[in-house]
C-alpha positions in Angstrom: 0.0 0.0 0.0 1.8 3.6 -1.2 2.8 6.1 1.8 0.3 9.2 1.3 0.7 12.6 2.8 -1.3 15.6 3.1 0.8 18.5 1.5 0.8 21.2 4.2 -0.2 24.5 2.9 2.6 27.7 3.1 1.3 31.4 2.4 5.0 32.6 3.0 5.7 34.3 -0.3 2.8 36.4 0.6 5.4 37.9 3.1 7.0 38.5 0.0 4.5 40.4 -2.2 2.5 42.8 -0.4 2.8 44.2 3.0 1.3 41.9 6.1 -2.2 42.8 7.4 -0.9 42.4 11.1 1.8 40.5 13.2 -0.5 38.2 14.0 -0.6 37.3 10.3 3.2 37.1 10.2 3.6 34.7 13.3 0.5 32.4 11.8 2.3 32.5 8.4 5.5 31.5 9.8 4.9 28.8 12.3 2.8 27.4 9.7 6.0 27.3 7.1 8.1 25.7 10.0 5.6 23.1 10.1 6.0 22.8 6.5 9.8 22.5 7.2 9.0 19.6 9.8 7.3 18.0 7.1 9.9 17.8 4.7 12.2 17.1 7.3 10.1 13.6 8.5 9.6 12.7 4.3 13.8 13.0 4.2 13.8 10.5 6.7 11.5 8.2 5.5 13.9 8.8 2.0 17.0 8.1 3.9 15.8 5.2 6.6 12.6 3.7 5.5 9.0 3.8 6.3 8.3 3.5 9.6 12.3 2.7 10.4 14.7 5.4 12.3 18.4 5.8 12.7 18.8 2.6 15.1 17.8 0.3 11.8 20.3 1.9 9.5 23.3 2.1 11.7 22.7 -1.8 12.5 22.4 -2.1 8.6 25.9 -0.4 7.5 28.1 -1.1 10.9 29.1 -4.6 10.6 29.9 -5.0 7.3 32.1 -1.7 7.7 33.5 -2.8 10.8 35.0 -6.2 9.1 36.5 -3.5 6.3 38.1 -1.4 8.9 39.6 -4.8 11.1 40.3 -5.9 7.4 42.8 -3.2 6.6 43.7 -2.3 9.8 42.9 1.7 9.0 42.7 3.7 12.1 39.2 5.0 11.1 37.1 6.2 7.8 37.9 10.1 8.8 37.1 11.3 5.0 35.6 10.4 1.3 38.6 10.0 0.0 39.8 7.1 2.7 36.7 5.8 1.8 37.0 5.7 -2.0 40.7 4.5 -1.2 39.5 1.4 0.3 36.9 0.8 -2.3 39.5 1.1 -4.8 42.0 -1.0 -2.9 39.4 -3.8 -2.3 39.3 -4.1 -6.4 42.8 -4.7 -6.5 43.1 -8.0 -7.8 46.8 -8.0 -6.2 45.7 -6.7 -3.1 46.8 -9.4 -0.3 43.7 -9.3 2.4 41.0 -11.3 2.0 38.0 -9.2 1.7 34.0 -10.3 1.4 33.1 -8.5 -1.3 29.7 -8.0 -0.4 30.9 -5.9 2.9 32.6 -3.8 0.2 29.6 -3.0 -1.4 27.3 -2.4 1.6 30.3 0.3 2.1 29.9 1.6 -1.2 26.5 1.6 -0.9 26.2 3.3 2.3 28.9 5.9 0.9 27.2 7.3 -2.2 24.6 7.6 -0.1 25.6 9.7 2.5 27.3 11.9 -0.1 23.9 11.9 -2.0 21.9 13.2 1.0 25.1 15.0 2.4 24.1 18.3 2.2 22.6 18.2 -1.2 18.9 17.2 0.1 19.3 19.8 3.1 19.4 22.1 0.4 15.1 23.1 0.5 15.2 22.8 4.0 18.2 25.3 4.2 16.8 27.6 2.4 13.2 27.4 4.0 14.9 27.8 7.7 16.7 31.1 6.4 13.6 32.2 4.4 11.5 31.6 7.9 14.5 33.5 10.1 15.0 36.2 7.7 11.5 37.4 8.2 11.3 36.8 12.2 14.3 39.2 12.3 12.3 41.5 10.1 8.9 41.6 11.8 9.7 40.2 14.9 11.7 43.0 16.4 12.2 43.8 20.2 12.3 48.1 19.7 15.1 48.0 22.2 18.6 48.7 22.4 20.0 47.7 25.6 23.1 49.8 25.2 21.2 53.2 24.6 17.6 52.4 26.3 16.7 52.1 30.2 16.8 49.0 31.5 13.8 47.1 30.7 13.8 43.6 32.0 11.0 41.9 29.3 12.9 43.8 26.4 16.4 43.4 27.7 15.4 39.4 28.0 13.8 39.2 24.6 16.6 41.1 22.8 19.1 38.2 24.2 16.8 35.7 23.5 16.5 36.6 20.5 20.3 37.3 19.4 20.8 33.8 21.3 17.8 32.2 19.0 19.8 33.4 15.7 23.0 32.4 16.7 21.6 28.2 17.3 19.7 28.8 14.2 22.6 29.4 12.2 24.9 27.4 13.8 23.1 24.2 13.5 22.2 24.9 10.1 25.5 25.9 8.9 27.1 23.4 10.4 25.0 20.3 8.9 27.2 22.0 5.0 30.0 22.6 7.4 30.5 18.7 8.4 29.5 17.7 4.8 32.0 19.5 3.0 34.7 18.7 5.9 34.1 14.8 5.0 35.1 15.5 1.5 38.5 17.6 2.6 41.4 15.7 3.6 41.0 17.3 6.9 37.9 14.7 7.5 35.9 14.7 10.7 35.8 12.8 14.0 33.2 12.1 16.4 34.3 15.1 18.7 33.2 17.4 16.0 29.8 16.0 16.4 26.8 17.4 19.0 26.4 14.9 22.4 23.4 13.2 20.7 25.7 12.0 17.6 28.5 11.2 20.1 25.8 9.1 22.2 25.1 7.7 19.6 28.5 6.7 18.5 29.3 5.3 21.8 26.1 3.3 21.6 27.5 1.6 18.4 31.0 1.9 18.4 31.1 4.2 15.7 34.5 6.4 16.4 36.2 4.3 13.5 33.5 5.6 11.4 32.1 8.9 12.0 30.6 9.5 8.2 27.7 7.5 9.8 26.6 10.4 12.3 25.9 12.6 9.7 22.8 12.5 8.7 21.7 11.6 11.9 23.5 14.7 13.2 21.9 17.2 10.2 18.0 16.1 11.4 19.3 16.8 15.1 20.9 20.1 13.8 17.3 21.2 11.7 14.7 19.6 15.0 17.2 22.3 17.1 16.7 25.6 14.2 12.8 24.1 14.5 12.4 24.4 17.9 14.8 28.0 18.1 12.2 29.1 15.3 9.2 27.8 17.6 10.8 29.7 20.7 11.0 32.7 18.6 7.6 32.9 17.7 6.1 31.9 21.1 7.9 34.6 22.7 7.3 37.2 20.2 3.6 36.1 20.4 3.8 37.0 24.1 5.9 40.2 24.1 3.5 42.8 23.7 1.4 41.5 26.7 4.5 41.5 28.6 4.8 44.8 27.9 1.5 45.7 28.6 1.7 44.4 31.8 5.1 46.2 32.7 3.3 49.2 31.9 0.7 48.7 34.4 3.2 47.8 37.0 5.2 51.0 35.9 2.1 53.3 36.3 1.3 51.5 39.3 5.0 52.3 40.9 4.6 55.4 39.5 2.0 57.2 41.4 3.7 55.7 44.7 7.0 56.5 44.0 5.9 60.2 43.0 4.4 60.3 46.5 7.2 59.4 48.2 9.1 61.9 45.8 7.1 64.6 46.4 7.0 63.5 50.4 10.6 63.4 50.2 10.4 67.3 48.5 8.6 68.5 51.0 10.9 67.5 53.7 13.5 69.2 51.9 11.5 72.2 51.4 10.3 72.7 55.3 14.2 71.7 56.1 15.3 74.7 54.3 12.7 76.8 56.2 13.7 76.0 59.2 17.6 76.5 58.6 16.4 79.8 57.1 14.2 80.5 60.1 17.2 79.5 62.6 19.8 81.6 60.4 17.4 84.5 60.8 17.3 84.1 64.5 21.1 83.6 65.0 21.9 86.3 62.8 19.7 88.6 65.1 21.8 87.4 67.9 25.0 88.2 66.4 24.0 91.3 65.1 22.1 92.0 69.1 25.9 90.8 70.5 27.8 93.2 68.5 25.9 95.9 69.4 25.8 94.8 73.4 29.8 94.4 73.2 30.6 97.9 74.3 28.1 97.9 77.1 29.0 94.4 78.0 32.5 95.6 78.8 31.3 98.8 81.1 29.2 96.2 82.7 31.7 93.8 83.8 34.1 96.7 85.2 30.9 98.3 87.2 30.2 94.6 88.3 33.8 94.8 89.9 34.0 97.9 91.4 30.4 96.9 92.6 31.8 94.3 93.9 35.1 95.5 95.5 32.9 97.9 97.1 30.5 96.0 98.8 32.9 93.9 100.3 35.1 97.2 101.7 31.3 97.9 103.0 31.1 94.7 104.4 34.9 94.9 106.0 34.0 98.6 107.4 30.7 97.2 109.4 32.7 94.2 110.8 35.6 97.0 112.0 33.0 99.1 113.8 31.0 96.8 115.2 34.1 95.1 116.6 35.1 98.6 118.0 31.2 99.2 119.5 31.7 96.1 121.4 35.3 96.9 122.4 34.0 99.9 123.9 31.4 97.7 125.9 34.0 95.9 126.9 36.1 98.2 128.0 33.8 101.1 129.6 35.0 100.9 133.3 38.3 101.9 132.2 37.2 104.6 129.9 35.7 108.6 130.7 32.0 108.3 130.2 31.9 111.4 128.4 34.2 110.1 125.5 33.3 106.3 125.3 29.4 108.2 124.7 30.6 110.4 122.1 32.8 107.3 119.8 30.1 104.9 121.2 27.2 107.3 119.4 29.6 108.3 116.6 30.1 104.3 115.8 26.5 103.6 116.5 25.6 106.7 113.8 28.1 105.0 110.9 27.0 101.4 111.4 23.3 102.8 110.5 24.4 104.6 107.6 26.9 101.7 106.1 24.0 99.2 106.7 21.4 101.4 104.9 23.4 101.8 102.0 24.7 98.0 101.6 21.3 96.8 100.3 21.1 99.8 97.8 24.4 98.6 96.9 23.7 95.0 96.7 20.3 95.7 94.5 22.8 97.8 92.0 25.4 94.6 91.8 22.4 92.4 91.5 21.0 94.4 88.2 24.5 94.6 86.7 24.8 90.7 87.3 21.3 90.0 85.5 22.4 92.1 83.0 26.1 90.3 82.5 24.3 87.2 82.9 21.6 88.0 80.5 24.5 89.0 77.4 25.5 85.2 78.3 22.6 83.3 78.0 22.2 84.9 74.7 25.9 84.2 73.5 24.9 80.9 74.9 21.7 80.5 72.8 24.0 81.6 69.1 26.1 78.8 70.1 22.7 76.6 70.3 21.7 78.2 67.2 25.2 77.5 65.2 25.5 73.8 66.7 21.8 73.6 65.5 22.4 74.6 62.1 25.0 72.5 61.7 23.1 69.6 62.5 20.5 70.9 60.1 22.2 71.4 57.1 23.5 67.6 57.6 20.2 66.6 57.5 19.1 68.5 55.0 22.2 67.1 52.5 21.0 63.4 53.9 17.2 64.5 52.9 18.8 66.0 49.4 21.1 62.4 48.8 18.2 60.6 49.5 15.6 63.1 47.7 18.3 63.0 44.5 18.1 59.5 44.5 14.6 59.2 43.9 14.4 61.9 41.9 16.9 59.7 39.5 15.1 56.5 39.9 11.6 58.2 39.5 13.3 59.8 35.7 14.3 56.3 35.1 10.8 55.0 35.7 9.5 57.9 33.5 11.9 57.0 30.9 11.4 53.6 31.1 7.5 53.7 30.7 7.7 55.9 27.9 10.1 53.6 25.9 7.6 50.7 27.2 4.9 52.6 25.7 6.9 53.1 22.9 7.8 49.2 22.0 3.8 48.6 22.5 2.9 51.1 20.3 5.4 49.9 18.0 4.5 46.2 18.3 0.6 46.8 17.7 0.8 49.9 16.1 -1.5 49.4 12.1 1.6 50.5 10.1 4.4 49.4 11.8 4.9 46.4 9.6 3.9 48.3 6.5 6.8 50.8 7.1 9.3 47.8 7.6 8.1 46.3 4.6 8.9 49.6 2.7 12.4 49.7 4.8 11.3 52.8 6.1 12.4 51.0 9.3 15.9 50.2 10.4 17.3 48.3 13.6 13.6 48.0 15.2 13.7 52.0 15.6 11.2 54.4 13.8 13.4 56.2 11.6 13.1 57.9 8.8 14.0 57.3 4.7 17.1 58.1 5.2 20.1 59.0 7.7 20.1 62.8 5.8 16.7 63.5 6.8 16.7 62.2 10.4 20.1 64.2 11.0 18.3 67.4 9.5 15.4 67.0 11.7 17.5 66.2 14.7 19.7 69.8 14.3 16.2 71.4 13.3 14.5 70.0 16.7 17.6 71.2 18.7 17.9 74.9 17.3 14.4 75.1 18.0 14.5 74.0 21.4 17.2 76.6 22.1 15.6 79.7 20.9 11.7 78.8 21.6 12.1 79.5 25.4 8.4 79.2 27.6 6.7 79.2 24.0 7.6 75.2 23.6 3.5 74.3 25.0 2.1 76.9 22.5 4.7 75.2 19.8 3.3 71.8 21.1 -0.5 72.4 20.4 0.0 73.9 17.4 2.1 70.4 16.0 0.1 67.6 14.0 0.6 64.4 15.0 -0.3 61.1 12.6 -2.5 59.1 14.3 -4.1 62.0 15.6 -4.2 62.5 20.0 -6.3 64.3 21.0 -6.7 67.9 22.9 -6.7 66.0 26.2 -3.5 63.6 25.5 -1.7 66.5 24.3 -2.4 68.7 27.3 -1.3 65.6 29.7 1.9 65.1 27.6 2.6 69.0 28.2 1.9 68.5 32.4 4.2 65.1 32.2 6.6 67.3 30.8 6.7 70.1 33.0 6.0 67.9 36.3 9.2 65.6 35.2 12.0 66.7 36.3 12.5 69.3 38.9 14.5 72.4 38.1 14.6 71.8 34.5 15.6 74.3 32.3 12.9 75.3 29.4 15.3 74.6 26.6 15.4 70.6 28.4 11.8 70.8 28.2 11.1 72.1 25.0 14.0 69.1 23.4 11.5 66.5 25.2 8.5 67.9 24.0 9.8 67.9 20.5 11.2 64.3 20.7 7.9 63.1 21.9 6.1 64.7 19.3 9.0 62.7 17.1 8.3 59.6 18.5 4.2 59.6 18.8 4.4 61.6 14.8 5.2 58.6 12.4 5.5 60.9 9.8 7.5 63.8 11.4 9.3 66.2 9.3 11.3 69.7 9.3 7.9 71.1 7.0 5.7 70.4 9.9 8.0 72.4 12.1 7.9 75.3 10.1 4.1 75.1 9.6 3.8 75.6 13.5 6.0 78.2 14.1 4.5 80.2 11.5 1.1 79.4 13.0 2.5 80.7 16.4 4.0 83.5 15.1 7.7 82.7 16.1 9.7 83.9 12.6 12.8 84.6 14.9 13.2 80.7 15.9 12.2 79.9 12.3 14.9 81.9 10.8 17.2 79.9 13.4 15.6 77.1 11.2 16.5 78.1 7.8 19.9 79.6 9.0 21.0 75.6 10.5 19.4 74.1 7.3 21.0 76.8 4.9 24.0 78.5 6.4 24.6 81.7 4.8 27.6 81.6 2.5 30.6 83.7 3.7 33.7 84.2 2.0 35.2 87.5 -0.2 33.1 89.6 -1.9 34.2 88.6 -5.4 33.4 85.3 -4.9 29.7 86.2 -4.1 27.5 87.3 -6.6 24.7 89.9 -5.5 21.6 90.3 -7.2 19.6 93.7 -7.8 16.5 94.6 -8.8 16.6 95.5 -12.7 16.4 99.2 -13.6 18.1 99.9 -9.8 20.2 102.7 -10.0 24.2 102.3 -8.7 23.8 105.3 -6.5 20.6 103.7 -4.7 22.8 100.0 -3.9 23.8 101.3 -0.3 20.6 102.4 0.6 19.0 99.3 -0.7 21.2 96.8 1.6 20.6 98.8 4.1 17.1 98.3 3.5 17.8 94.5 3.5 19.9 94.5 6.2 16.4 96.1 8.3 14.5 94.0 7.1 16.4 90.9 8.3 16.7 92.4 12.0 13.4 93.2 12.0 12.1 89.6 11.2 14.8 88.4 13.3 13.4 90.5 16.3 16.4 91.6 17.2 15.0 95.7 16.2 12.7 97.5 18.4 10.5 100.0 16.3 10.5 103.6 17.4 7.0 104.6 17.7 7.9 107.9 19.1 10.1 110.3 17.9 12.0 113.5 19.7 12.4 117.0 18.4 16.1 116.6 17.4 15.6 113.1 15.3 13.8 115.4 12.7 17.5 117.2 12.5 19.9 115.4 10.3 
């Protein structure tokens, strides 16, 4: 009964002719080719083993016989086709002194012109099919990231080395089932350590070291199952990609609004840190300022707190000395005329009330010129609280900054990294992504343009307008098409995201990532639309910038450049006109203010 199979269909040169409908199409289209490829891969098999049979029935077919060659002549092994063809031809030899069955001799030959037959010749289709499929996976099937110039993204970063890993086994397997072929027909030959593990376990199986030419077909269907299943891989994981991606954007979005919070927390800290040093500077500055003023009276102070001092205690002496003579007088009164020990017992008496009415007078004076001395210290006191305290401030305020920097960078990155997330998506489901990489309007998985001239142009274009356009870049943005359109809302929240990004971002940083967005979300940017805004925002300064970076004006000597007049114009009236000119240029440029009002002596001349 004959072997049917049902032909499976391939729609792969549609890839060819036309542009594909959608990725989808693309990914159907190919994994229905590689099963084409599986197909022809399992009818070679059948070709080269037999229906229903497998590599295990054809090595036991050719090993023996070979093996009695190989003891026969004693050859250390059947490295090449041209040992092979040597035995052959020695075993014809009439003269030739071994005894050989000449029926081994032809299972050799036999299994020889096979393998050369197959060997790579009937890889040939399936070569061609594998490339055919890989060529267009590496066309459609792009990642849109460049790990060296994009943030990290961890689902791009993977599939971009999965992918360069994918295309390196593809055509390393596949090359290498020609590679092995052609290295059997070079006097260089091959050996079973040139051969994957499966061939090798294989050879060990059978004790096939002595002939290796055995292993290669065997080794080509391993090589093509292993491209098969790198080209299933592929398409598996580029199926998934874009719903990886969608979901790293909600996690980003997610992150986002709680890392802004902490952000902004983290800003505010800094921001009431800085009042308060403020605040405390203010105060300690007051002291200073309340110090150097008190200095001069601080020193009278201290001198009046001494004498104040000194004389109190001479006070304090003179009361002890008379009231030590009052009671000497007691003492002594017998021996002493009454009239005289009355008169220095009164006189005593009189002086001891007047010292100890004035010592409390005294005492309240050195008690005010103490409160005042001690009152100029406390407050030196509290400026050295104040300067230990702004010390210990302004290190927390650079550990609030460090840590406030840090998440200010790792917020950016999260910015940046969502938008380039957004990006890929937008590029992986976008309606004419693959229509522009069908037209090679695409190169490298990026959105560029026709041609390095044009994207260079508008890069310097986007630049010298960033520069020059100042506050005016969220007029400038409104006022810019965009292809597919976005709406008024989506551009007024691309203008906040752009403002709110970075803090203490200059306006010619905002207005270059305004302008690259609108590069990125316009497919079809180019310098025209540029100049079609700024005219519509009235900006000729910035678009004379424009034409001057796309059309330097020529300098060099006078000869060389040739002026051009109106006809009829008069050689006398040349000055005036390129002064005229020369007016007119300053004036468009902005750089002349009009005179509106005029004084009595600029009618004189």
């Amino acid at each position: 009964m004959p072997f049917f199979s049902r032909r499976i269909p391939s729609d792969i040169h549609q890839l060819e002719s036309k542009p594909p409908k959608s990725l989808k199409s693309v990914r159907k289209i190919l994994a229905q080719h590689t099963r084409v490829i599986q197909d022809k891969l399992s009818k070679l098999e059948r070709a080269f083993y037999g229906v229903g049979k497998n590599y295990h029935n054809e090595i036991k077919k050719w090993v023996k016989p070979i093996s009695n060659i190989v003891e026969t002549f004693q050859t250390p092994g059947l490295r090449n086709a041209i040992l092979v063809q040597d035995i052959i031809k020695r075993s014809a030899d009439p003269k030739i002194v071994f005894k050989v069955d000449k029926t081994d001799v032809a299972r050799l030959q036999e299994c020889h012109q096979k393998v050369l037959e197959y060997m790579p010749g009937k890889f040939k289709l399936i070569i061609e099919d594998i490339f055919k499929v890989l060529k267009f996976l590496e066309k459609y099937c792009l990642h849109f990231y460049d790990r060296n110039a994009d943030p990290y993204l961890g689902t791009a970063d993977d599939y971009q080395i999965m992918s360069e890993k994918w295309v390196k086994t593809i055509r390393t397997h596949v090359e290498k089932i020609t590679n092995m072929a052609e290295k059997f027909r070079t006097v260089f030959g091959i050996s079973t350590d040139s051969f994957s593990p499966y061939a090798r376990e294989i050879s060990a199986r059978y004790e096939l070291s002595k002939m290796p030419f055995l292993l290669l077909f065997p080794e080509a269907c391993e090589n093509v199952r292993i491209a098969l299943k790198a080209l299933t891989s592929w398409l598996e994981a580029d199926e998934n990609y874009s719903s990886y991606i969608q979901s790293d954007i909600s996690d980003l979005d997610n992150k986002k609004e709680a890392h802004l919070k902490n952000l902004r927390e983290f800003q505010e800290k800094c921001h009431q840190m800085r009042f308060k040093i403020h605040q405390t500077e203010m105060k300690r500055s007051a002291l200073e300022n309340e110090l150097f003023n008190l200095r001069g009276k601080e020193d009278a102070l201290l001198v009046d707190d001494e004498y104040l001092q000194t004389s109190a205690n001479e006070m304090k002496l003179d009361i002890d000395i008379k009231e030590f003579r009052r009671n000497e007088l007691k003492r002594n009164a017998s021996h002493m005329n009454p009239q005289v020990l009355t008169e220095t017992y009164d006189q005593l008496t009189t002086e001891l009330s007047k010292l100890h009415e004035a010592l409390p007078a005294l005492k309240k004076q050195l008690d005010q010129t103490r409160y005042k001395v001690n009152w100029i210290k406390h407050r030196r006191e509290e400026m050295e609280n104040k300067e230990e305290l702004l010390q210990e401030m302004h290190t927390e305020e650079a550990r609030l900054e460090q840590e406030r920097d840090m998440l200010q960078v790792e917020y950016d990155t999260m910015l940046s990294t969502l938008e380039l997330a957004k990006q890929i998506y937008l590029y992986k489901t976008g309606p004419d992504t693959l229509e522009r990489i069908y037209y090679d309007l695409d190169k490298d998985g990026r959105m560029s343009r026709r041609n390095n001239k044009q994207e260079d142009a508008l890069d310097r274009v986007l630049h010298v307008t960033a520069a020059h356009i100042h506050n005016d870049w969220m007029l400038l943005y409104r006022h810019l098409p965009f292809h597919p359109q976005r709406g008024a809302a989506t551009i007024e929240a691309d203008i906040d995201s752009t403002s709110r990004a970075v803090v203490r971002e200059t306006s010619e940083e905002r207005a270059i990532r305004a302008l690259q967005r609108w590069r990125r979300f316009h497919t079809r940017a180019k310098v025209d639309d540029l100049r079609t805004a700024l005219l519509k925002i009235k900006r000729h300064d910035v678009l004379y910038e424009v034409e001057e970076e796309l059309n330097p004006t020529k300098t060099g000597n006078a000869d060389d450049v040739e002026e051009r007049y109106p006809e009829g114009m008069d050689k006398t009236l040349i000055p005036f006109y390129k002064e005229v000119q020369r007016f007119d240029q300053l004036f468009l440029a902005q750089k002349l203010v009009p005179k509106w009002t005029y004084e009595p002596w600029d009618y004189y001349v």
